[in-house]
C-alpha positions as CSV (number, residue, x, y, z in Angstrom):
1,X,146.2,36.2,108.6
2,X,149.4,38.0,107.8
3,X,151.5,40.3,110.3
4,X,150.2,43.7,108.4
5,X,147.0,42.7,108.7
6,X,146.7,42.0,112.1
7,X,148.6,45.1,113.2
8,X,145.6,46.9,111.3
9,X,143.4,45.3,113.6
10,X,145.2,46.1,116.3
11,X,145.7,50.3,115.4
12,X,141.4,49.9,115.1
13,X,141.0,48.4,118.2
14,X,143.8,51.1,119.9
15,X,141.8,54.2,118.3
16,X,138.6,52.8,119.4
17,X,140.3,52.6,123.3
18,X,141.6,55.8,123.3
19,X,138.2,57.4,122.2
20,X,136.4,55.0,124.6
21,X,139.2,56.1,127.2
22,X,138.6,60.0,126.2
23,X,134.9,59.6,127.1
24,X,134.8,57.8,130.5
25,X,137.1,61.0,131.3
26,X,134.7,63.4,130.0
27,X,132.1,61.4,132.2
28,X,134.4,61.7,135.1
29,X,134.7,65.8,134.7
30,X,130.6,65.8,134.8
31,X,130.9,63.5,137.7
32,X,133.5,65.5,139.3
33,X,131.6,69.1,139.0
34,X,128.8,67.1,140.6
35,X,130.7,66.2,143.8
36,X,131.8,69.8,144.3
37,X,128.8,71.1,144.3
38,X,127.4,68.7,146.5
39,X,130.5,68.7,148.4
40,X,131.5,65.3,148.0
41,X,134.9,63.8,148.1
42,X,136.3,63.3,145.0
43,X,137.8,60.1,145.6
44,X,135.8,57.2,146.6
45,X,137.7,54.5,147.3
46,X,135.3,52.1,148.0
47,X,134.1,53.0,144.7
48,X,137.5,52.0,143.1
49,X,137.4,48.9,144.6
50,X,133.9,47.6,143.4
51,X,135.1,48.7,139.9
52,X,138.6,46.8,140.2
53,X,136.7,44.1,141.7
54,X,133.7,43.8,139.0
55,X,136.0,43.7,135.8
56,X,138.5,41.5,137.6
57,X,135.9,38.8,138.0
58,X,134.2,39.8,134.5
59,X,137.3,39.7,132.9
60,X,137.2,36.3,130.3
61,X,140.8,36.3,129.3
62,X,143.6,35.8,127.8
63,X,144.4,38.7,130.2
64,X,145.1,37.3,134.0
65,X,142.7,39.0,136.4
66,X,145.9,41.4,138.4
67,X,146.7,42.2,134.6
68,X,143.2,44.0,134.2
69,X,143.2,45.3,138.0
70,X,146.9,47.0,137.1
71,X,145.8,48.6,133.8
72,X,142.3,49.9,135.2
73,X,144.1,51.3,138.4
74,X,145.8,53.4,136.2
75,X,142.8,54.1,134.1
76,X,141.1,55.3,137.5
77,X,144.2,57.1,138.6
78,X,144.2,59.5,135.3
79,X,140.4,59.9,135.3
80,X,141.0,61.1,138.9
81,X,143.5,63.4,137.5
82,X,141.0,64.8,134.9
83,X,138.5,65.0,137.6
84,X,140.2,66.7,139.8
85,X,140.9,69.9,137.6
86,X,137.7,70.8,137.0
């Protein structure tokens, strides 16, 4: 497979994350309006933990399992972000 080829593949796989990506935030703005109008905190940090958690042992490599926990903390931190404008 040649090097322009495989950076093709990898630009697909990039758009596809960042629509992916784009979607669990506009989950997390429905989620979000829901909590305030129960009155529910926002953050739910045992929550964050069984999602860290459940990918970190789902996760099949070549990634290690802190590589996945650090990029989905972030995930969850800028979802929280989105969430909490609403």
């Amino acid at each position: 497979m040649t090097l322009q080829l495989l950076r093709r593949r990898i630009d697909r796989i990039d758009s596809q994350l960042l629509r992916l990506l784009n979607q669990r935030a506009s989950l997390a703005i429905r989620v979000g309006r829901l909590k305030q109008r129960r009155g529910a905190r926002l953050f739910d940090p045992i929550r964050e933990r069984a999602i860290l958690r459940r990918l970190a042992e789902a996760n099949g490599g070549p990634l290690s399992r802190e590589a996945v926990r650090a990029l989905y903390r972030e995930i969850l931190r800028q979802t929280r972000r989105v969430e909490q404008s609403v």
